[in-house]
C-alpha positions in Angstrom: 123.8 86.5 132.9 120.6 86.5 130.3 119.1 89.9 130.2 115.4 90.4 129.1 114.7 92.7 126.1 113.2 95.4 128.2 115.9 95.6 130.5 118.6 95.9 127.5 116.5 99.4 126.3 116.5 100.9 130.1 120.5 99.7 131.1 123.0 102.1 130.4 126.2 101.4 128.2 128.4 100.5 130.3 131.8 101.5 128.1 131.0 105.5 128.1 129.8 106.3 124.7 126.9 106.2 122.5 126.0 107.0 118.7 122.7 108.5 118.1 121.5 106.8 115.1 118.3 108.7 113.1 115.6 106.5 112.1 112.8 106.6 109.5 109.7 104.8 108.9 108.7 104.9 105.2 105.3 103.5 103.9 104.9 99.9 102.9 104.9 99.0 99.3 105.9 100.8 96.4 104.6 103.8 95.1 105.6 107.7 94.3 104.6 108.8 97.3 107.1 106.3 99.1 109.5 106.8 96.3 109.2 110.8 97.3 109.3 110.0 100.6 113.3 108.3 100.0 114.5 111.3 98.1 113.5 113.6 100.0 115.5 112.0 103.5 118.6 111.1 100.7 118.3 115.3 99.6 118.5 113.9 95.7 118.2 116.2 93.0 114.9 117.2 91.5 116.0 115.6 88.4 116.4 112.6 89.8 112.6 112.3 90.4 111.5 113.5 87.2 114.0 111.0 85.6 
């Protein structure tokens, strides 16, 4: 049985459990603000950033 994408996201699991996985967008490319953006969801050390 082939299942279409959309029907995947609205069928439940069938086994009984589930893992709630967080998700983040950052920017695209490469700059401080995206660089800031990584520390900050990884809680690194200021020093780290001034470094």
């Amino acid at each position: 049985m082939v299942l279409k994408r959309e029907e995947l996201k609205t069928q439940e699991y069938k086994y009984g459990f589930t893992t709630e996985i967080e998700n983040f967008k950052a920017p695209k490319g490469l700059s401080e603000k995206t660089i800031r953006f990584i520390s900050k969801i990884k809680k690194e050390p200021k020093w780290m950033l001034d470094w």
